[in-house]
C-alpha positions in Angstrom: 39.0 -22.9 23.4 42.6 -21.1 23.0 42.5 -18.3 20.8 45.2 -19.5 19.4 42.7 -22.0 17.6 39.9 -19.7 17.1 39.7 -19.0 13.2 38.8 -15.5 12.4 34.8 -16.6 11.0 34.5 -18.0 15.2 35.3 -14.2 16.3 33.6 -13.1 13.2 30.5 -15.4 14.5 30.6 -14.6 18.3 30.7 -10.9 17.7 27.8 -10.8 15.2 26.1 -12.7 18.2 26.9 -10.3 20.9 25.9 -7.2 18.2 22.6 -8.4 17.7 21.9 -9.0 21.4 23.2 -5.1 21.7 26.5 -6.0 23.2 28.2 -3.7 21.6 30.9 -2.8 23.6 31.5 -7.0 24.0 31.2 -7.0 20.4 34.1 -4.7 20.1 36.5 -6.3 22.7 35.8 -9.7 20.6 36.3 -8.0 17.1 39.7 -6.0 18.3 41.5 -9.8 19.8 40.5 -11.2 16.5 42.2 -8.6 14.5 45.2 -8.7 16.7 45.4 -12.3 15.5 44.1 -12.1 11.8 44.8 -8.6 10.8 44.0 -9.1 7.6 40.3 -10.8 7.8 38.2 -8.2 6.0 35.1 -9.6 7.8 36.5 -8.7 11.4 36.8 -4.9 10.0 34.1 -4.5 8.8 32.3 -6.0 12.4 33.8 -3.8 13.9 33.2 -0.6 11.7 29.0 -1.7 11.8 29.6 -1.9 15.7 31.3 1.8 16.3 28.3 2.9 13.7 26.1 1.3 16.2 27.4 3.2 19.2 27.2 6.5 16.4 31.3 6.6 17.0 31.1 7.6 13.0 34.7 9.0 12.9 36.0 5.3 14.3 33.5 3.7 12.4 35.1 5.5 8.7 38.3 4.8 9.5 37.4 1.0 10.3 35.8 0.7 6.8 38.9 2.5 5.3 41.2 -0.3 6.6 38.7 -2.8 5.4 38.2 -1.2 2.2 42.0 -1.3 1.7 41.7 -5.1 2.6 39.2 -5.8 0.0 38.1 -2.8 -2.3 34.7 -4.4 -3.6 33.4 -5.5 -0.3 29.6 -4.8 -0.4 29.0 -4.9 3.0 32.2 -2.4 3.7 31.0 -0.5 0.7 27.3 -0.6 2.2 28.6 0.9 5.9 31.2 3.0 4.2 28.5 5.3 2.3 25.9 5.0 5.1 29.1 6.6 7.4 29.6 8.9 5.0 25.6 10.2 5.1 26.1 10.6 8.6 29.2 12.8 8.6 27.7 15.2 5.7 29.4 13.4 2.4 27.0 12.8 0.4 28.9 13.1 -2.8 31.3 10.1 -1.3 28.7 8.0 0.1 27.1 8.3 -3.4 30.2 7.1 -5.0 30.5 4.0 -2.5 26.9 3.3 -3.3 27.0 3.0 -7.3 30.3 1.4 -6.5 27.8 -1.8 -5.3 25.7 -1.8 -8.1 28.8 -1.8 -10.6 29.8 -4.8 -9.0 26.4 -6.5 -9.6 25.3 -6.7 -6.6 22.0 -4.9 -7.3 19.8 -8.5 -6.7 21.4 -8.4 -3.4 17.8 -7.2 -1.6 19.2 -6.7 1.9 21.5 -4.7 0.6 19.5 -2.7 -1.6 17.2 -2.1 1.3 20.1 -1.5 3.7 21.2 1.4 0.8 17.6 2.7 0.6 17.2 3.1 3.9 20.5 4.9 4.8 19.6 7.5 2.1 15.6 8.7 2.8 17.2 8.9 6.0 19.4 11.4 4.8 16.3 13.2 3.0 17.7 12.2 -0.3 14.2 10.5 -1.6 14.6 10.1 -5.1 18.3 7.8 -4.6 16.3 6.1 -2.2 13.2 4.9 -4.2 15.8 4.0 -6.8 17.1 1.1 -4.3 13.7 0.2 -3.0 12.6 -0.8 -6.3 16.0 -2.2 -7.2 14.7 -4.6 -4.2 11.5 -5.2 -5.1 12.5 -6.1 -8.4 14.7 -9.0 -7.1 12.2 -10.0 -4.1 8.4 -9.2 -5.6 6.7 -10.6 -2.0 9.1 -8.7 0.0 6.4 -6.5 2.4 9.6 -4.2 3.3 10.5 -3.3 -0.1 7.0 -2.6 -1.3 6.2 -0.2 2.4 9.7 1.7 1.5 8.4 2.2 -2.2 5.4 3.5 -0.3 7.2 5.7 1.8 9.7 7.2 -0.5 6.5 7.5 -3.2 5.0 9.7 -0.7 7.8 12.0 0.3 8.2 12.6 -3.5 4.7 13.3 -3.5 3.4 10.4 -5.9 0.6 9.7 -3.7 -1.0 7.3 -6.1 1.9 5.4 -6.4 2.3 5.5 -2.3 -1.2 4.5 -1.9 -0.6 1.6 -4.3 2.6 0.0 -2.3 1.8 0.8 1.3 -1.5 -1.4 -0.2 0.8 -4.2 -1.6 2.7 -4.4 1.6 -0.2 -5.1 3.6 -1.6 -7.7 1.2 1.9 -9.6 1.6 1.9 -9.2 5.1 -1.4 -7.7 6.5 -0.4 -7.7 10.6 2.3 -4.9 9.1 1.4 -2.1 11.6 4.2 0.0 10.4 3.0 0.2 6.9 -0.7 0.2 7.9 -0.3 3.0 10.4 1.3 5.4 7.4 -1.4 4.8 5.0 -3.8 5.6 7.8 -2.5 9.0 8.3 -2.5 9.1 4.0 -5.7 8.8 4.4 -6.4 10.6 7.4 -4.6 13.8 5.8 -6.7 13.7 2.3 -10.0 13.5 4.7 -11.1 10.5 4.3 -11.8 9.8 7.8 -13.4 6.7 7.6 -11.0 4.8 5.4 -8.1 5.8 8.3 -10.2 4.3 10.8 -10.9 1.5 9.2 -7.2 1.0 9.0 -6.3 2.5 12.1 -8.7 -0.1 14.3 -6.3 -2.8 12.8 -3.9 -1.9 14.9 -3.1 -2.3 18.8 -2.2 0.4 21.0 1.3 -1.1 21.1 1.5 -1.1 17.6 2.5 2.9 18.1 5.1 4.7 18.7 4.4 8.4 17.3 1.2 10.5 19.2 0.3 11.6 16.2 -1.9 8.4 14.9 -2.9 7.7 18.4 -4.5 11.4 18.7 -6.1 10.1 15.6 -7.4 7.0 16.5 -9.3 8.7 20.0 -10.4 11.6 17.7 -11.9 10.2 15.4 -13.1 7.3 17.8 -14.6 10.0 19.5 -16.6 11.9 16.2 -17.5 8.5 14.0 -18.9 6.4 17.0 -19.6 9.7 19.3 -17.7 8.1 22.6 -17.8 9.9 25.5 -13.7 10.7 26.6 -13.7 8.8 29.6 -15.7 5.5 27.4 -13.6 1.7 28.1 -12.8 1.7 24.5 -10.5 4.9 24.8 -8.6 3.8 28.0 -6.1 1.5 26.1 -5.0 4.5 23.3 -4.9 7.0 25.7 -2.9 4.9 28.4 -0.5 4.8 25.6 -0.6 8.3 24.5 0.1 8.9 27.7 3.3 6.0 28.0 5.0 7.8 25.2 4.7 11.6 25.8 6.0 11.3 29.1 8.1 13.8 29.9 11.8 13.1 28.6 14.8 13.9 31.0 17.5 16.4 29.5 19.7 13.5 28.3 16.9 12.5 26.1 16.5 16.1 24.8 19.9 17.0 24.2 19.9 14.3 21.7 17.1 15.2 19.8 18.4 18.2 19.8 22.0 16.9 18.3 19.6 15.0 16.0 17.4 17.5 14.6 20.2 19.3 13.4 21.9 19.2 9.4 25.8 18.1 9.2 25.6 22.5 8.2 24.2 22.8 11.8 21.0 24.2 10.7 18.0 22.4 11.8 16.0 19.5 10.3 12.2 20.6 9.3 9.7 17.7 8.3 7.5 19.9 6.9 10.1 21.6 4.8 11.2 18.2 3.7 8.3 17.2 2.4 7.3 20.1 0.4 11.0 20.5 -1.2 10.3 16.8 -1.9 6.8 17.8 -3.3 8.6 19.9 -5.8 11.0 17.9 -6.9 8.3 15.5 -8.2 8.3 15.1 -12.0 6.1 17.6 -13.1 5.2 16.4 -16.2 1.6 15.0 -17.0 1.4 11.6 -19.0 -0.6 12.1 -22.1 -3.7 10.7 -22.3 -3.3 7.5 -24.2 -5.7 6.6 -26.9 -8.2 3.2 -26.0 -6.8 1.2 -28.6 -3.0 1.3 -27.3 -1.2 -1.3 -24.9 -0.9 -0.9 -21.3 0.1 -3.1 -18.5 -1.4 -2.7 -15.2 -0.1 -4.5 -11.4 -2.7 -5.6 -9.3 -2.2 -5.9 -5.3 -1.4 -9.2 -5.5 1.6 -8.8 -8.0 -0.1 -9.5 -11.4 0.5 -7.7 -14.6 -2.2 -7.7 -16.7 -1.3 -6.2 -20.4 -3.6 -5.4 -22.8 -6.4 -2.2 -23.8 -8.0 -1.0 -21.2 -11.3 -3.2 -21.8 -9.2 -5.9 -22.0 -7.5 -5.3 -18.3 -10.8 -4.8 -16.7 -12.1 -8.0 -18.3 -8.8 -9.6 -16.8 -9.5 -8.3 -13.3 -13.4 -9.4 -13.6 -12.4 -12.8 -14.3 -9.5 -13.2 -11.5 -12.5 -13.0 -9.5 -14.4 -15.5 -8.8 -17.7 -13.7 -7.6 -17.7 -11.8 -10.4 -17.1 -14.1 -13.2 -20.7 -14.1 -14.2 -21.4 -10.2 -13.9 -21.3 -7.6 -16.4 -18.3 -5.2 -16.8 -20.2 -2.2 -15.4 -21.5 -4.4 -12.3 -18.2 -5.4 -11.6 -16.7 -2.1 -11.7 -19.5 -0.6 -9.4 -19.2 -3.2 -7.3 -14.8 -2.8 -7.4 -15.5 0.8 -7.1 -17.6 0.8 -4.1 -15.2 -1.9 -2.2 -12.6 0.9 -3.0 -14.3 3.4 -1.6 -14.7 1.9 1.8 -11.1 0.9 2.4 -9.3 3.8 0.9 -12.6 6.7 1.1 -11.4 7.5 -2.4 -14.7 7.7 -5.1 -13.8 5.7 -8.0 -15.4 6.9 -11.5 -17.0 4.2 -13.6 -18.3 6.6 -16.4 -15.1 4.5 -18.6 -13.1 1.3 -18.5 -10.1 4.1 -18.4 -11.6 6.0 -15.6 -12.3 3.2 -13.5 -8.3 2.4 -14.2 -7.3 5.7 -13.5 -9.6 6.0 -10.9 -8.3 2.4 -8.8 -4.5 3.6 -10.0 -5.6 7.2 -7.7 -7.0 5.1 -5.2 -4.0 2.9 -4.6 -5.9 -0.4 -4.8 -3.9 -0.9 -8.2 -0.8 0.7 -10.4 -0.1 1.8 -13.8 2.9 0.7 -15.1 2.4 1.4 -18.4 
């Protein structure tokens, strides 16, 4: 077919093809003839900004948002790539701007977008925005496994590791072959010692699965101390065969960019472990006062039900959501929840109180408190 009868949605189309295929350069040549032909198609500008952000071309990719923007100011998706631009050359006050921009427009039930926005921003290390836009996605897609794991995540970095516990748990009862999300709440585990709750989730996974040494060292270590394998046992080969895959020795391409990578927009250098204990600190600090038996609460299970009442009450509501414990008393059911707990997440659940055994799951992860 002519260009000449090519509407700007066909270049729109055949680009968005050749970008997810990773033809980006293609994408590009397609995206400029279509703009040559329909300059003012916001859609073809925006394309092409998300393709020179692709290729990391973040300068090219501003001023392509810029010209879009000038198309159509309340584009979300140019909004969306404008701030996420922004992050990457060091504006966080603008990118913020071009965020809250979205949400004044409405478009907070947009959850792809609201993950997109999350994402860009705990990139960026700023934690608390991000956990703001994760829920805003959770809230509009409840059984959406990527919003709860990034609730997870973000939860953790600010170091609400309750609350992390809780969502990384949710994630994997929506979608339980989530290695991502599995593999992060094993190493939760793993770093409050409970050893045996890591494994446990760590033997879930495949070799493939990882990506990062860290877990695998993990999974032949403690391989090697709970079921006392010798190093050179069959069960080993396949983790450290991929230990060995990815710490091969990278060529200097490969480390100049990490090095380009590891350092601020200031030019200082990146530190994880600084990260996480500035984010540690910027917690709320305040303790919630201890609420008297008599008041309302509402609890979330793992599943996604509230259950609202005193705290009797909610323990009677989670005896009776299951089935095998329907004809038990409260304090059999709670030792028998407690030591279920304890196995998958190592975490010793009190059952000396119906608000203990709350708090206690809430610590655990295996439920949360919402109020």
């Amino acid at each position: 077919m002519s260009d000449a009868f090519r509407s700007s949605d066909d270049f729109d189309e055949q680009a968005h093809q050749l970008y997810n295929e990773g033809r980006y350069d293609d994408a590009l040549g397609v995206l400029r003839e279509g703009i040559m032909l329909y300059p003012h198609a916001v859609e073809l500008h925006v394309g092409l900004a998300y393709a020179y952000v692709a290729r990391e071309e973040f300068a090219w990719a501003r001023r392509a948002f810029e010209t879009a923007l000038a198309i159509d100011p309340d584009h979300e998706d140019g909004l969306a790539g404008m701030g996420e631009t922004l992050l990457r050359l060091g504006n966080r006050p603008g990118a913020i701007r071009a965020f809250e921009r979205i949400l004044d427009l409405g478009f907070s039930d947009d959850h792809d977008l609201m993950l997109q926005v999350g994402r860009a921003l705990f990139r960026d290390g700023l934690t608390g925005p991000a956990h703001r836009f994760f829920e805003l996605a959770s809230q509009v897609h409840p059984d959406s496994s990527d919003a709860a794991a990034s609730i997870g995540y973000a939860a953790h970095r600010l170091g609400r590791d309750g609350d992390a516990l809780y969502w990384l748990r949710r994630a994997l009862a929506l979608e339980p072959e989530f290695a991502e999300a599995r593999i992060y709440l094993a190493n939760m585990l793993y770093d409050r010692g409970e050893s045996e709750a890591a494994l446990h989730h760590l033997e879930r996974t495949r070799p493939e699965d990882h990506f990062d040494e860290l877990a695998l060292w993990r999974v032949i270590e403690l391989k090697r101390t709970v079921y006392r394998l010798p190093d050179h046992d069959p069960e080993l080969m396949p983790w450290m065969a991929r230990l060995e895959e990815i710490t091969a020795e990278p060529d200097a391409l490969e480390m100049l960019l990490a090095e380009v990578e590891a350092q601020q927009p200031d030019g200082s250098l990146r530190d994880p472990n600084q990260l996480e204990l500035f984010a540690s600190l910027l917690s709320d600090p305040r303790v919630p006062r201890r609420s008297l038996s008599g008041d309302p609460h509402e609890v979330a299970t793992l599943a996604g039900t509230l259950l609202r009442g005193t705290w009797d009450e909610i323990v009677q509501q989670m005896k009776d959501a299951e089935r095998e414990w329907r004809d038990a008393s409260l304090s059999e059911f709670m030792m028998g929840h407690a030591r279920r707990g304890q196995a998958e997440t190592g975490v010793v659940i009190p059952v000396t109180s119906v608000e203990a055994f709350i708090r206690g799951s809430a610590a655990a992860g295996v439920i949360r408190i919402v109020t």
